[in-house]
C-alpha positions as CSV (number, residue, x, y, z in Angstrom):
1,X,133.3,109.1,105.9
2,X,130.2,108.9,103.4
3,X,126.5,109.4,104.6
4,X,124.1,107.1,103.1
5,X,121.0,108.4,102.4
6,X,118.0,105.8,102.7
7,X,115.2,106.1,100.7
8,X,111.4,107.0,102.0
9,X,109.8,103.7,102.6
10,X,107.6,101.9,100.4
11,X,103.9,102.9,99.8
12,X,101.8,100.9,101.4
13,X,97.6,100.3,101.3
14,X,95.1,102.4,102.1
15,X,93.6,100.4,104.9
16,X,90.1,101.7,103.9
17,X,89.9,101.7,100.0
18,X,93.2,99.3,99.1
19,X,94.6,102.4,97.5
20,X,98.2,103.6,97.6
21,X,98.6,105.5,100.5
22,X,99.2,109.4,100.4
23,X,102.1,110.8,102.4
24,X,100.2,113.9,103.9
25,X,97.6,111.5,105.5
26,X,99.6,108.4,106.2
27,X,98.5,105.7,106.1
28,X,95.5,106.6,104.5
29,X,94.8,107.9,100.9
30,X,92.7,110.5,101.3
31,X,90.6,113.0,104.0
32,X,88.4,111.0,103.6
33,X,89.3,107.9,104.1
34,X,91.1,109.2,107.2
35,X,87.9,110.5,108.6
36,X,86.0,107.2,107.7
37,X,88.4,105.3,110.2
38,X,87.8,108.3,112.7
39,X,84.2,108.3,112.5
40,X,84.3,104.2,113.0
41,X,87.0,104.7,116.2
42,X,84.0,107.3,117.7
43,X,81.3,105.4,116.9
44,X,82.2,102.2,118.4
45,X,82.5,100.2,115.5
46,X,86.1,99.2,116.3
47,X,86.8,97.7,119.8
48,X,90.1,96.8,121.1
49,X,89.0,93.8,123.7
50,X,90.2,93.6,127.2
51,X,89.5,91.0,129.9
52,X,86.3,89.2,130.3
53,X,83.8,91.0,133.1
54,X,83.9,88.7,135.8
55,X,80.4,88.2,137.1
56,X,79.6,88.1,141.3
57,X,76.7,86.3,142.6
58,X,75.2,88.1,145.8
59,X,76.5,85.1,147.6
60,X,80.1,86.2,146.7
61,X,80.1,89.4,147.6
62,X,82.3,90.3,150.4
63,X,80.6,93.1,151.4
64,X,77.6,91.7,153.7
């Protein structure tokens, strides 16, 4: 029975810079486009949404 070997897969885009990406800091290019996409994730300049805030009146509220 014969193995097959499959080759790495294909480079793809730095998603920073458009560059080819570098296999020691997938899928970036570089440090520093890694740390770029860090500093943006700490920052708050990316934001995964989640469901809308639901607003109460004090008329609403169950508690009173």
């Amino acid at each position: 029975m014969s193995a097959e070997i499959t080759g790495l897969r294909a480079a793809r885009k730095c998603p920073e810079c458009g560059r080819p990406s570098d296999r020691a800091t997938f899928p970036f290019c570089s440090p520093r486009c890694k740390d770029v996409d860090l500093h943006r994730w700490l920052s708050g300049a990316y934001v995964i949404p989640g469901p809308e805030d639901e607003t109460v009146s004090p008329d609403d509220d169950d508690r009173g």
